[in-house]
C-alpha positions as CSV (number, residue, x, y, z in Angstrom):
1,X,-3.8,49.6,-6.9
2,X,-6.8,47.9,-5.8
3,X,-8.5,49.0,-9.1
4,X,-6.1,46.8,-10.4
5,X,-6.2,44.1,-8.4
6,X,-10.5,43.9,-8.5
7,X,-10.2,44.3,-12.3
8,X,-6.9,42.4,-13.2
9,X,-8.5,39.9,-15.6
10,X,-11.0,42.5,-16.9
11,X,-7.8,44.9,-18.2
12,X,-6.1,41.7,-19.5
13,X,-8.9,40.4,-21.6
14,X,-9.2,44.0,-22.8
15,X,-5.3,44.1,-23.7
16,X,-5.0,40.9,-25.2
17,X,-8.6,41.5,-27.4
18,X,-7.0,45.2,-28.9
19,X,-3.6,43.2,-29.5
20,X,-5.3,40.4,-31.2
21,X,-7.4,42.5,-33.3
22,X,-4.9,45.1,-33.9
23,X,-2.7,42.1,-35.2
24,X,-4.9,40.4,-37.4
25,X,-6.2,43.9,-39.1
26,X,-2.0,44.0,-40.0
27,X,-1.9,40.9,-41.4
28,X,-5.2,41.6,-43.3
29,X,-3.7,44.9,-44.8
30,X,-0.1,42.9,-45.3
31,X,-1.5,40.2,-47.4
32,X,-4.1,41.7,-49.3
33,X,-1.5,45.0,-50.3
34,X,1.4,42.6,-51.0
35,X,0.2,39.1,-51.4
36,X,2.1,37.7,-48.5
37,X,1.1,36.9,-45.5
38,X,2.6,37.6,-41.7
39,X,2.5,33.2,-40.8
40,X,3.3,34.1,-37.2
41,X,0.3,36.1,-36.8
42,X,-1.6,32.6,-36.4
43,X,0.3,31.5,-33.8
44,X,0.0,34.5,-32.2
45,X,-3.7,34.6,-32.5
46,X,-4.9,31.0,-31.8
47,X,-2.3,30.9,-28.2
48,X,-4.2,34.5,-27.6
49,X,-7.8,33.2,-28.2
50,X,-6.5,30.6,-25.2
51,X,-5.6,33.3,-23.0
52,X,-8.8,34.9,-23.5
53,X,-10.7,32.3,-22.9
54,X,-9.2,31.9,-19.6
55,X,-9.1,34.9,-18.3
56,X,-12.9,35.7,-19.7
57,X,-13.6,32.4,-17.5
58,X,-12.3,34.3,-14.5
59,X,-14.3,37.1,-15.4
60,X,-17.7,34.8,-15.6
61,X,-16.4,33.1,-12.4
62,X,-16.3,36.4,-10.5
63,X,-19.9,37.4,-11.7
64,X,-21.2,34.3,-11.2
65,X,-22.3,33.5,-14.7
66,X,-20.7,29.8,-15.5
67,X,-23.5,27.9,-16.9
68,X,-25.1,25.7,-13.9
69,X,-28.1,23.9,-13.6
70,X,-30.5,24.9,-10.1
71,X,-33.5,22.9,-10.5
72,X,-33.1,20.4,-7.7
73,X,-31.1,22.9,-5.6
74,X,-34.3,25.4,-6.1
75,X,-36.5,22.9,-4.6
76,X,-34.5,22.1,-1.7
77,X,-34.9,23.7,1.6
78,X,-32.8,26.7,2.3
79,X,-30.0,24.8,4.5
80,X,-30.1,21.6,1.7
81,X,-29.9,23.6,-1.0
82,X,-26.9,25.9,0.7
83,X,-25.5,22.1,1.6
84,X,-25.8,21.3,-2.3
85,X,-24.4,24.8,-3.5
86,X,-21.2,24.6,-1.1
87,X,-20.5,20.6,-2.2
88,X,-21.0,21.9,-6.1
89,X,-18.6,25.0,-5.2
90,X,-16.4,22.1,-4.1
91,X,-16.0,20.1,-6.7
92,X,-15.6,23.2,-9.3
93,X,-12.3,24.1,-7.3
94,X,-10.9,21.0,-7.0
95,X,-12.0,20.6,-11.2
96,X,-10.4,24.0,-11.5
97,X,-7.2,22.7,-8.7
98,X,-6.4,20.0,-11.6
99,X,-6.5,22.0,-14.3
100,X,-4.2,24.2,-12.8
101,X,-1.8,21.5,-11.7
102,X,-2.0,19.9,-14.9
103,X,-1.5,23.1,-16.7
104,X,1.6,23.1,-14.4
105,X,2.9,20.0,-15.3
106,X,2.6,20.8,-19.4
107,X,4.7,24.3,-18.3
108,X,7.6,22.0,-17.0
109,X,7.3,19.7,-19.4
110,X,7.6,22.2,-21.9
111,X,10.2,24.1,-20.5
112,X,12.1,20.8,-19.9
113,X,12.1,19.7,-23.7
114,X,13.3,22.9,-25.2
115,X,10.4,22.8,-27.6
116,X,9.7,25.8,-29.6
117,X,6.7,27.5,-31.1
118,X,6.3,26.6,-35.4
119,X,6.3,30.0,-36.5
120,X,8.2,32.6,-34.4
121,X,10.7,29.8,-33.3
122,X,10.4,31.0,-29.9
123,X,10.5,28.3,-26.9
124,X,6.8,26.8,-26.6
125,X,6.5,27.4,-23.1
126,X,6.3,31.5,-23.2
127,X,2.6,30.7,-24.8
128,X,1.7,28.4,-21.6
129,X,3.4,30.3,-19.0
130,X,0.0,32.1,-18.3
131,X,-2.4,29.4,-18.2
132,X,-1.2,28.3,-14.3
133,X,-2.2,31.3,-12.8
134,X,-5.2,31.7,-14.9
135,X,-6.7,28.9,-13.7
136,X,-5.8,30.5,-9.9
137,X,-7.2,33.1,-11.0
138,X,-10.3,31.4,-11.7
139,X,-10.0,29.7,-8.1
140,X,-10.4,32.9,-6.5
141,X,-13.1,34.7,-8.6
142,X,-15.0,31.7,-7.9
143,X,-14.6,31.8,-4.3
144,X,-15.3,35.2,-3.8
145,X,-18.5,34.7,-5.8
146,X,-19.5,31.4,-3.6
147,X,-18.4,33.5,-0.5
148,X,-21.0,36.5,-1.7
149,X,-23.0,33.7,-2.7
150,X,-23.3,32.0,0.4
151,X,-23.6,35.3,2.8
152,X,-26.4,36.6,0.6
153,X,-30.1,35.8,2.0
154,X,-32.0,33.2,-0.4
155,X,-35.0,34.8,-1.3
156,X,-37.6,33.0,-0.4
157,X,-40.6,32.2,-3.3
158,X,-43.9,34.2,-2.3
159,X,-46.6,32.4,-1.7
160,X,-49.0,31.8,-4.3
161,X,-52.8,33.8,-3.3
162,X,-55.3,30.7,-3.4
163,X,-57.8,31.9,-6.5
């Protein structure tokens, strides 16, 4: 269980990317051996490339590898620069806060207007359901990252023999 749990995003990504390959290799096959085409397949595809995307941000968030600038924060002293990583770790969660409540708010809405998808017909919201707790998801792989982060010693830059 706690594989699961420590890997959760990593075995979603994984499902989702077979699934979305798997699906558009069928509607390859489909439309070039019959000349029609399976038009829910794009749907499908374009609200899993979303779902993806999230959940690979979760697994970047966990690792540590979002894109992030450390110049100034490299030439700060140790206890600045921690100061400067824990107000940028922050603002990333309550960025990531509003995403998930907005995301939130479009499930509702959603779900409150009976809207359904173009080409399965099926109620919109079922596509959006996920995006909520992916963002949570996000929340906490980032805060276990700035929690490691933050416990970690900052190695310190040798100093440089005089020549």
């Amino acid at each position: 269980m706690s594989f699961i749990l420590r890997e959760f995003e990593k075995i979603v990504c994984a499902a989702l990317f077979l699934a979305m390959t798997l699906l558009g290799f069928v509607n390859v096959v489909v439309r070039y051996g019959t000349n029609f085409s399976l038009a829910a397949t794009e749907e499908l595809l374009t609200n899993g490339f979303l779902l993806l995307t999230v959940f690979g941000a979760a697994i970047a968030a966990r690792r540590g590898e979002h894109l992030s600038v450390t110049l100034v924060q490299d030439l700060l002293p140790k206890r600045l620069a921690q100061a400067v990583y824990v107000a940028s770790v922050l603002l990333s969660v309550l960025l990531l806060v509003m995403s998930a409540w907005f995301s939130w708010q479009s499930l509702q809405n959603l779900i409150s207007n009976g809207m359904r998808s173009y080409g399965l017909g099926i109620p919109a919201w079922y596509y959006q359901a996920a995006l909520p707790f992916g963002f949570a998801l996000i929340i906490v792989r980032y805060l276990q990252h700035a929690a490691e982060t933050v416990r970690a010693p900052r190695q310190e830059e040798p100093p440089t023999p005089d020549v």
